[in-house]
N, C-alpha and C positions, 0 to 999 in steps of 0.2 A: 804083826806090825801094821800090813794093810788094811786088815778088820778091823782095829781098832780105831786108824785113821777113819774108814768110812763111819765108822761110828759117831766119833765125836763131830761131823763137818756137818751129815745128815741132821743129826740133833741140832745144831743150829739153826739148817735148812729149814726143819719143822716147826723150830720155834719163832722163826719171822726173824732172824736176827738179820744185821743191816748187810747187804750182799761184800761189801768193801772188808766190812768186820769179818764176814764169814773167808774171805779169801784170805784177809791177811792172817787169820787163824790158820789155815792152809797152810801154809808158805812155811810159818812159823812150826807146824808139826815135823813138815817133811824135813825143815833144817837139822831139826834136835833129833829126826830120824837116820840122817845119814850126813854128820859133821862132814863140815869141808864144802857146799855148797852152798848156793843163796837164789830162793827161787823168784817167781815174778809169773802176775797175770795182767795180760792187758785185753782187754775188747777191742772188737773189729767191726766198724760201721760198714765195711766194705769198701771201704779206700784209706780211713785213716786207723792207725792203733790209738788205743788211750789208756793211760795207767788205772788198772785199778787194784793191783797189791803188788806191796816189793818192800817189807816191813825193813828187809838187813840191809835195804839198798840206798843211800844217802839219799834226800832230798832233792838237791841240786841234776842227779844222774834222772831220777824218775821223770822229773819235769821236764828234762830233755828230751826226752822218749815218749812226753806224751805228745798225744796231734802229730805221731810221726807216718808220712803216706809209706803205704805198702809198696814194696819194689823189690826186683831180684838183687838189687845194692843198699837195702834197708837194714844192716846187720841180722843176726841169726832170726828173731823175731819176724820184721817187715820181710823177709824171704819166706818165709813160713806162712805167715798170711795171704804172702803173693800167691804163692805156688800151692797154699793149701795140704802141702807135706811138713815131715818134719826136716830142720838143718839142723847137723853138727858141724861145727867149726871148733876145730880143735887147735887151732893156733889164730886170736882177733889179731895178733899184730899182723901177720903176712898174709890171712886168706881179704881178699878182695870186697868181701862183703860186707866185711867192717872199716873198710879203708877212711869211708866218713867220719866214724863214732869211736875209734879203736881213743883217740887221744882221750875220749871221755871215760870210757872202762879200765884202759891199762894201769890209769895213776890210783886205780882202788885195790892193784893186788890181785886181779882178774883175765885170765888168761884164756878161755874156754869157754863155748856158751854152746846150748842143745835147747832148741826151741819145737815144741811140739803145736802145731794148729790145735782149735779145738773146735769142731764142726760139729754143728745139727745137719746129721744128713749129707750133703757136698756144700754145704753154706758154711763159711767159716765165720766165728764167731769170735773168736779172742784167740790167746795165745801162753804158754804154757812152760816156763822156760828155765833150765838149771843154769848158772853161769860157775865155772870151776875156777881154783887156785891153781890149777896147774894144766901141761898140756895133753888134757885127754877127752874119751869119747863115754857114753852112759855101759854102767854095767848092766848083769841080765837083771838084775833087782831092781836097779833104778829104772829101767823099761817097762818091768811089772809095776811099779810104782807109780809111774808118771802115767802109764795109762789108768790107775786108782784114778788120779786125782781129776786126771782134764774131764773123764763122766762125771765126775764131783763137780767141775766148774761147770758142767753144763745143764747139771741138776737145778744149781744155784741160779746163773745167769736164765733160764730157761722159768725158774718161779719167780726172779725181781721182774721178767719182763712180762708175768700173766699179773701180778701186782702194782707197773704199771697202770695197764689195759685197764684194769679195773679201775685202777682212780681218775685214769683219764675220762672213761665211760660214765663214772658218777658224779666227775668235777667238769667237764667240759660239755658244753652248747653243741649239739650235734650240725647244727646248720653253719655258724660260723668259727667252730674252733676255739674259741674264749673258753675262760672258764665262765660255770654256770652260776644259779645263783644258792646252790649248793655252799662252792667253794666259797663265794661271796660271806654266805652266812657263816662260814667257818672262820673263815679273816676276824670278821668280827667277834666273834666268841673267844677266840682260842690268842690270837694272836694280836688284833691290834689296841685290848688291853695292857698289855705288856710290852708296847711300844713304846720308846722316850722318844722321838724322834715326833716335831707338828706335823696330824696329820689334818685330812678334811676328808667328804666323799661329794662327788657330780653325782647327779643323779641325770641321766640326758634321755629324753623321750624325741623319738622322732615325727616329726608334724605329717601329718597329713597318708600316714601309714595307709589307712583304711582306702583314702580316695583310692588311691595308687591300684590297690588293690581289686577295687570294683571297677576300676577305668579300664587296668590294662590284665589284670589278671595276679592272680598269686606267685605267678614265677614271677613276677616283675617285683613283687612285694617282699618274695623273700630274697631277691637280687641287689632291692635297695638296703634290706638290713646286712647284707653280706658288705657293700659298697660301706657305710654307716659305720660297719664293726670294723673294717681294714683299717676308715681313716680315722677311726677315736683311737684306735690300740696305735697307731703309725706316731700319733700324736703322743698320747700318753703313754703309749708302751703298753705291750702288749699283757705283761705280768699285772698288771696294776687296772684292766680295763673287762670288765666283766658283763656277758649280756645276762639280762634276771629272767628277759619273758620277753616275749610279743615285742614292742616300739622299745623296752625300756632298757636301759645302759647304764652301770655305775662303772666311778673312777676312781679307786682310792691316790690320794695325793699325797703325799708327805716330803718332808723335809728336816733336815738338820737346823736351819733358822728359820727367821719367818717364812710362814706359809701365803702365798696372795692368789685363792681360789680362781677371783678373777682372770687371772692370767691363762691358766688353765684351760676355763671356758672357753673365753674369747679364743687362743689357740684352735678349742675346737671345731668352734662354730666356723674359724676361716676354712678349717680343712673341708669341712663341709659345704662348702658354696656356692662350688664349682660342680657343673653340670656331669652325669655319668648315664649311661649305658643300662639301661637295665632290663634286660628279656628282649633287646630290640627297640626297647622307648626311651627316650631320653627324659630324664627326671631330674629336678633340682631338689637333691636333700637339703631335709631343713631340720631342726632339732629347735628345743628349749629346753633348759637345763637350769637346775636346782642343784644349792650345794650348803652345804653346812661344816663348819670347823668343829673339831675337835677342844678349843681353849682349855677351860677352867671343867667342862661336862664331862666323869667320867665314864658314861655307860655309852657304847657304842651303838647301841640300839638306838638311845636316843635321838645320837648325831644323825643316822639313817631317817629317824621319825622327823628331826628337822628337816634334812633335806629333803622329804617327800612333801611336808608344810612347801618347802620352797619354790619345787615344783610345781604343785597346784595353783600356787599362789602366782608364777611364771606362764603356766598355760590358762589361766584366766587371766589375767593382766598386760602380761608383756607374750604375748608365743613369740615364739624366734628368739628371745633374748636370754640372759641368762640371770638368775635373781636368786640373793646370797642371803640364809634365812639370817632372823635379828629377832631377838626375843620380842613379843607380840604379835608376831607376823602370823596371821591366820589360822586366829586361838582355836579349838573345837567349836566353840561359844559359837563363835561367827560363823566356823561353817553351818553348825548345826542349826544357826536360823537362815543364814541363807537356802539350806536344802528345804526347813519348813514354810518359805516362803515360797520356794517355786514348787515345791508337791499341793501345798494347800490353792495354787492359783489352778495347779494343774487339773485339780479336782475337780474346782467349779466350773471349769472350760471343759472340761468331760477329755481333759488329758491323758487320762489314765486306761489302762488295759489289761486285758490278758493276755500272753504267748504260750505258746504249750511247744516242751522239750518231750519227744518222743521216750518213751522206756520201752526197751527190747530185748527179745531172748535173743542169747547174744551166740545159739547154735543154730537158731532158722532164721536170726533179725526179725522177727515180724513183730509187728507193735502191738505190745499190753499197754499199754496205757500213757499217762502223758503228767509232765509237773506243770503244773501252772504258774507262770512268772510273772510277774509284775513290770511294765515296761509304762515309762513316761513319752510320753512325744513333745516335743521343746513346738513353739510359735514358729520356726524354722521350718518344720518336719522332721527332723533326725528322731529317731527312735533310741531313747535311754535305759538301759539293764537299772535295775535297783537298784545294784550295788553302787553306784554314781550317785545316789540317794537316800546312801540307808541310814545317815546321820538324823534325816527324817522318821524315821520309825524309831526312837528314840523320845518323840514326844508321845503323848498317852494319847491325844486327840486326833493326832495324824495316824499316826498305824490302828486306830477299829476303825476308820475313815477308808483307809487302804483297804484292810482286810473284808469290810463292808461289801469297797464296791469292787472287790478281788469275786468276794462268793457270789453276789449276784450276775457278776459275767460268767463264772465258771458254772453255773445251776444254768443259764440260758444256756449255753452252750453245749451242755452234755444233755439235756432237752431237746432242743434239736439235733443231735449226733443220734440219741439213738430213736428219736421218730422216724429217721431215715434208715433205721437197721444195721447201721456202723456198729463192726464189732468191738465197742467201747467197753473194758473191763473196768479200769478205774483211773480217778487223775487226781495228783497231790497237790495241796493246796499249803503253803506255809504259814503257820502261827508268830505269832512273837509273842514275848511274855506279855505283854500287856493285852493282847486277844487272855489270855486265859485267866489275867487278874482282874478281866471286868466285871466277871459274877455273873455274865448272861450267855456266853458262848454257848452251852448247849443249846440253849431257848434257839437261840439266833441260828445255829448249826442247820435244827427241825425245823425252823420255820421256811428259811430261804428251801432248800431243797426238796422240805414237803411242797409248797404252794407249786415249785418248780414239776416235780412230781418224781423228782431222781431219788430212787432208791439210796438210802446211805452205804449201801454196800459196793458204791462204785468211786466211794469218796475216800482216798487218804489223806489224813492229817499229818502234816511233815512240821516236825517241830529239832530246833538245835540244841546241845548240850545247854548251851548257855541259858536258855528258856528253864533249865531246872537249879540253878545257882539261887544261891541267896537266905536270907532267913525263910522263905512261905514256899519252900517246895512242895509240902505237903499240899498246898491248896493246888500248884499244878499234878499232881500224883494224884487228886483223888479226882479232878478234873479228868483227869488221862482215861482212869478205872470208869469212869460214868459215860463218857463216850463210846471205849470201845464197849459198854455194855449194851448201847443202842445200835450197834453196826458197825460203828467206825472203825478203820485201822487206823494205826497208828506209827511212822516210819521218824526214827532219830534220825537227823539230817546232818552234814557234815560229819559223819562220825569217825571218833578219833583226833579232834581239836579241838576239844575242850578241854573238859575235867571230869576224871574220875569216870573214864564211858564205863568200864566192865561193870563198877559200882552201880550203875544206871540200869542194867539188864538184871540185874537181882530186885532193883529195889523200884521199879518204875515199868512195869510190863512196853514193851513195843511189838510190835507187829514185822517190824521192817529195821534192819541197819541200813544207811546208806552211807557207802565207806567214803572219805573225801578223796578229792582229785588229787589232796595234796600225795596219800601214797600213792596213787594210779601213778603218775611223775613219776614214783622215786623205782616203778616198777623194772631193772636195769639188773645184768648180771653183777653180782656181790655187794648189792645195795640192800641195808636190812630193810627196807620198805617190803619190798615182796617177800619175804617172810611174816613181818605183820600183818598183813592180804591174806594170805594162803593162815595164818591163827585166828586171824578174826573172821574166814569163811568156817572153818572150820569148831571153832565155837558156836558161832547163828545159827552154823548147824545140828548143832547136840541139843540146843536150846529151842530149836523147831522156829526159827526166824527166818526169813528169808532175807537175801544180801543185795542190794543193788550197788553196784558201781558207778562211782561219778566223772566225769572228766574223764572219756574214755576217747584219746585221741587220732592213737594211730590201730590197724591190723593185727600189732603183735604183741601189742598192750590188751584185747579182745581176746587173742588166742590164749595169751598168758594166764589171762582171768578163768579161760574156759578149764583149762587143763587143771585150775585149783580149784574145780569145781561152782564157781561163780556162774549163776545161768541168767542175771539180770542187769542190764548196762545202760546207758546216757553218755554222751556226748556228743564232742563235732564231729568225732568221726560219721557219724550216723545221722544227726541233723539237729543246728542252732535251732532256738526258740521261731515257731512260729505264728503269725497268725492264725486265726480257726478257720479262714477259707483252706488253708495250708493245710491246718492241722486234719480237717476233714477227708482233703485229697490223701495227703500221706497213709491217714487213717486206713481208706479205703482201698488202697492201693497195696500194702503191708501189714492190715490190719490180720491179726490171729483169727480168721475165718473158722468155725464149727466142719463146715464145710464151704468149701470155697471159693470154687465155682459157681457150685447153686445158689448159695448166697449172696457172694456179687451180683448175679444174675438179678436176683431179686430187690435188691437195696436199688440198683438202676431202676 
């Protein structure tokens, strides 16, 4: 009888069935195993009990019993958990320990109760309990019994709570607790399709992030996001308030009647206004915040796409306030010539540049080589990443403009790197499809880097899925084949977000995968991202490709990579984009020396 029960309970266990299901199947065996009894399992937080099976036991009784504190006068159960042994009480009307609850059990017919702990170790964890018809104590079966079952509940309780861990691990912000923008994108997908209830999303960036950060330091910066996250979830609730990244915050809102975004906002923005503490400095959080409803649109994604329109449209316009998108509110159209308008001025003011992001074996760090970035500098001086601009490269006369005077800084540049004997292996340089639909890239490749005098074999070509879409792939595919036949590598960038990558490695030769950051992120115990890492290192490498890593942030995202075999990495763990005085220094400094003393020695 007890084999059989472990049998069928395990089976549950294994099959992920829902822990409450799996008990109250319990309860329900041992009942129809030994007529006459009715059992019950509850959890123990460590001061309070809580119901979590009692299928024979009315409703009104279990409710009673949940949230009840442990104590030596807590009936058979809350003694049990107190004292971490088992109690028999063989008579609830006269033993004293039911003297509270006896009026709740006696009018059910219930005379007798045996509650067993159930402890991991000296922790007690829940509780384990026969209640009788009549006045008696466990027989020798039932003690063989009940010790089956409480290893059963602690099997159970002991995999919902590594099943937790894991979802909190992959749904939750590790700096302030929120959920991630994981769980965020699951809201949307799964569930607030199928929601009748108006809803909308905030979108809240916090202003002035960066200063904070350069003035006082990064504790102070991840002090004020912590400050920032307390009082938007305090405001909206915690369930409902989500950090995505870096400054940025969403709120999903909803309601039964009408919805008025506004409110919401303005709520937040008061919570936020007031001065706080942060590393030692005192900071006044500031936010802008974009929001979009839900009405008549049903793809959720969209409402998220509106509200980042709204935000944009709030932190160029209004920062600090909060601005509710309306259809035409800052079409692509618009962005996309405002971005061609300040890349094409940037041009001719010689705004534009190159930064180079170090690439590094990621078992000595020493630098092979470097990506070449594309950075604008605004009439202000701030320094702009591309991606604040890359609605620009989108024009066919702005991106060979870009890419133009991308190559000719990257050719001076690695010209004088290795005049001076810097150990420079190579540095990737980005394409976009329209670099390769112009019909002259080669010409153009040979010319800048011959007159320069850089060997092509220190030059990679990084190009993204996207760059191969379309009807004329063939024209980038034979482009691809004609470069690397003159020297050139060739590295897929971002890969893994687009389309069709594996397709691309059969039908489009590269030289290089560069996995995206987006799975570096998702790199987390029971998160399938690190299994798609460890398949896609492990194909490049059947294929004789070599794998670079993007967005490699922290130590143990490095180590992770190293132990799946991953020997090439980028990020901030190791070093943002910098300029080529930078880039030189670092170079020289960390640079893959032949030999390396004598060779420093000599490059001085």
């Amino acid at each position: 009888m007890i084999l059989e029960l472990q049998n069928a309970i395990l089976e549950m266990i294994a099959k992920g069935e829902p822990l409450a299901a799996t008990m109250e199947q319990l309860c329900l065996e041992v009942e129809a195993a030994i007529p006459g009894i009715i059992a019950s399992v509850l959890t123990f937080d460590g001061s309070r009990l809580h119901t979590l099976a009692g299928p024979s036991l009315p409703p009104h009784y279990s409710a009673a019993v949940d949230n009840l504190e442990a104590s030596p006068l807590a009936g058979s159960c809350g003694a049990a958990a107190y004292f971490g042994e088992a109690v028999i009480v063989t008579d609830i009307e006269t033993d004293p320990r039911w003297q509270d609850f006896k009026s709740l059990v006696l009018p059910l017919g219930l005379k007798a109760c045996w509650s067993s702990p159930i402890k991991r170790g000296e922790q007690v964890i829940g509780s384990f309990a026969f209640y009788y018809r009549d006045h008696r104590g466990p027989k020798a079966i039932e003690r063989d019994l009940v010790d089956a079952c409480v290893h059963l509940c602690i099997i159970a309780i002991d995999r919902e709570e590594r099943v937790m861990e894991r979802q909190r691990l992959t749904y939750s912000d590790a700096l302030t607790g929120l959920s991630n923008r994981a769980r965020f994108n699951q809201l949307l997908a799964e569930e607030l399709p199928r929601s009748r209830r108006a809803w909308g999303i905030l979108l809240v960036d916090i202003d002035n992030l960066k200063l904070v950060n350069d003035t006082f330091g990064h504790a102070a910066g991840d002090a004020l996001i912590q400050v920032v996250a307390d009082r938007i979830a305090a405001t909206a609730g915690p369930k409902n308030t989500f950090r995505l990244g870096g400054d940025e915050f969403a709120v999903i809102v909803s309601d039964d009647k009408d919805l008025d975004l506004n409110v919401g906002a303005t709520d937040i923005l008061k919570a936020l206004s007031s001065p706080s503490t942060c590393d030692g400095h005192v900071v006044f959080p500031a936010a802008t915040i974009g929001g979009a409803l839900a009405e008549m649109e049903p793809n959720p994604n969209q409402i998220r796409q509106n509200a980042d329109v709204a935000l944009y449209h709030a932190k160029e316009h209004n920062r600090g306030r909060y601005v509710q998108h309306y259809p035409g509110l800052g079409t692509a159209l618009t962005r996309r010539f405002r971005a061609v308008r300040d890349v094409g001025v940037a041009l001719e003011e010689d705004r534009i540049d190159a930064h180079y992001q170090p690439i590094l074996r990621l078992d000595t760090r020493e630098i092979v080589g470097f990506e070449a970035l594309c950075r604008m500098t605004t009439p202000s001086g701030e320094i702009i990443a591309a991606a604040h601009f890359h609605e620009a490269t989108k024009d066919a006369h702005i991106a060979a403009e870009l890419t133009q005077r991308m190559l000719l800084r990257v050719a001076r540049d690695i010209r004088s790197w290795l005049a001076r004997g810097l150990p420079l292996q190579h540095v990737g340089i980005n394409l976009s499809a329209a670099d390769f639909r112009g019909g002259n890239l080669q010409d153009r490749l040979c010319r800048i880097f011959g007159e320069a005098e850089v060997p092509l074999k220190h030059i990679i070509l990084e190009v993204t899925e996207s760059v191969y879409l379309g009807q004329r792939d063939y024209v980038v595919a034979e482009e691809i084949k004609a470069l690397r036949s003159k020297g050139l590598r060739v590295a897929l960038d971002d890969f893994g977000t687009g389309y069709a990558s594996l397709t691309h490695l059969l039908t489009v030769p590269v030289d290089i995968i560069k996995i995206d950051k987006s799975f570096i992120d998702r790199m987390v115990p029971g998160d399938a991202g690190t299994f798609i890492v460890e398949g896609l290192i492990g194909i490049a490498d059947k294929l004789g490709i070599r794998v670079v890593a993007e967005g490699i942030e922290t130590e143990s995202q490095a180590a992770q990579l190293s132990q799946l075999g991953c020997k090439l990495g980028q990020g901030y763990l190791f070093s943002k984009a910098v300029d080529r005085t930078a880039a030189a220094a670092i170079l020289e400094q960390h640079g893959q020396w032949p030999n390396k003393d004598k060779t420093r020695a000599g490059a001085r």
